[in-house]
N, C-alpha and C positions, 0 to 999 in steps of 0.2 A: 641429840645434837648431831647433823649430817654434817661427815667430812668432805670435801671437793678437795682433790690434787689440779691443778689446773695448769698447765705448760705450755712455754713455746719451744719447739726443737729444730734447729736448720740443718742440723746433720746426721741426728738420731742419738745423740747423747744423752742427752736432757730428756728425753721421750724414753730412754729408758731406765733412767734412775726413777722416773716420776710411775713407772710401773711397776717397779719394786717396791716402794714405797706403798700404792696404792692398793696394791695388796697385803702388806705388813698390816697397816692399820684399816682395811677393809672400808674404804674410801672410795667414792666415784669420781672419775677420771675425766678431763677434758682440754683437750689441745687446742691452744691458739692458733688462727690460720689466717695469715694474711692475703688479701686478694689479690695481690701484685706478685707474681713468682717472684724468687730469687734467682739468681746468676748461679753456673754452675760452677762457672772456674771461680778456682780460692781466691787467686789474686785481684779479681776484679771486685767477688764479694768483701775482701776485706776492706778496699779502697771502699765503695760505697758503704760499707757499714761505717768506717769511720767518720765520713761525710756525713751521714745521718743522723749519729751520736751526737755530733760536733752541732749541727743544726737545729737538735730537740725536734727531729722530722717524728711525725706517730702514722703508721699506714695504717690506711683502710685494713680491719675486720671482716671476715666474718663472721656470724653470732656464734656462740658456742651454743652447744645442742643441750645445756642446762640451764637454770636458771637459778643467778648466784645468789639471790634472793634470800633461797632458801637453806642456806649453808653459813653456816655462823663459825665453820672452820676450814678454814682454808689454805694446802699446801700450795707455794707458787712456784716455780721451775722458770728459769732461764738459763741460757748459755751468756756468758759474758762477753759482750762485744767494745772492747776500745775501755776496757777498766770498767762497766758496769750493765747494766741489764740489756739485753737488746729490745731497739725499739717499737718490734710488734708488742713486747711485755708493757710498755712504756704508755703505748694504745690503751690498753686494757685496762692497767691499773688507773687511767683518764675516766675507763667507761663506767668504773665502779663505786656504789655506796658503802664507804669501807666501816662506818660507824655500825661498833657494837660486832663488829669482827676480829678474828683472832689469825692473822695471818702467819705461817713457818714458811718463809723463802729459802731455797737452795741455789744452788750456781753451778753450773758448769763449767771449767775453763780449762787451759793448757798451761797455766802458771800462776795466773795471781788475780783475787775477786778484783782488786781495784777500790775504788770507791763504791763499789755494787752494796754493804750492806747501808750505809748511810744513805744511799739511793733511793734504798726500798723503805726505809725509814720516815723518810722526807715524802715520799710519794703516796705512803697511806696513809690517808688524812683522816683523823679518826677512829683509825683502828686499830692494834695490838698488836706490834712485830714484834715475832721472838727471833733468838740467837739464828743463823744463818748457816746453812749448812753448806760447806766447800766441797764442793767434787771433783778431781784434779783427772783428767785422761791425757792419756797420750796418745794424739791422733784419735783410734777406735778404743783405743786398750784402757780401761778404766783404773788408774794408780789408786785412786782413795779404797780403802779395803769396805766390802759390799760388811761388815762388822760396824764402823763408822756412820752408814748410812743405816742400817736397824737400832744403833742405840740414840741416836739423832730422834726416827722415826719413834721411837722409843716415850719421847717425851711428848708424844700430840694428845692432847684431851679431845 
């Protein structure tokens, strides 16, 4: 059975819980990357992330450098944007055959998933979503204890 951790990161949060993780349960790793930069300043990225949310926008991809095909287990990673997953994640989960897969989403966020796990629920058609792993940072500083995130990781078949 191969594992995939598979992530989108826009500030390196999320990029680094997914490589903790990825090493715990000795999993191949692959980042989401959208073709369209992002904005550097916060306040402008948050106004268009919410606009985006709000619109159900999905941006152009890049391919990832595996092929999900062959991975019947799959971690996903996002950062929470506007109460739920962000929309490169959004792309993705669009490009995917999730039948007969076993997905473990986590979330990044500064406060509160939102409606992020019933998101991912609704989104994988098909597939197996378990329990949802919450990762709480502040700003860089990661509050949820790197212990939550091993016994979490804990449960991946």
């Amino acid at each position: 059975m191969k594992k995939l951790v598979v992530y989108y990161s826009f500030g390196g949060n999320t990029r680094t819980v997914a490589r903790k993780i990825a090493k715990q349960i000795d999993a191949d790793i692959a980042e989401i990357r959208t073709v369209k930069n992002y904005p550097d300043d916060y306040d402008v990225l948050v106004s268009l992330g919410k606009k985006e949310v709000e619109s159900g926008y999905v941006p152009q991809l890049y391919p990832l450098a595996v092929n999900i095909a062959e991975y019947d287990t799959i971690v996903l990673g996002t950062p929470v944007w506007w109460y739920t997953f962000a929309p490169a994640v959004k792309s993705f989960m669009k490009s995917v055959d999730w039948k007969g897969k076993t997905v473990y989403p986590f979330a990044t966020n500064g406060g509160w998933l939102g409606h992020t796990p019933s998101d991912f629920k609704k989104a994988i058609r098909g597939g197996k979503v378990e329990q949802i792993l919450n990762v709480k940072f502040n700003e860089k500083t990661q509050v949820t204890p790197d212990s939550t995130i091993t016994e979490w990781a804990g449960n991946i078949k």
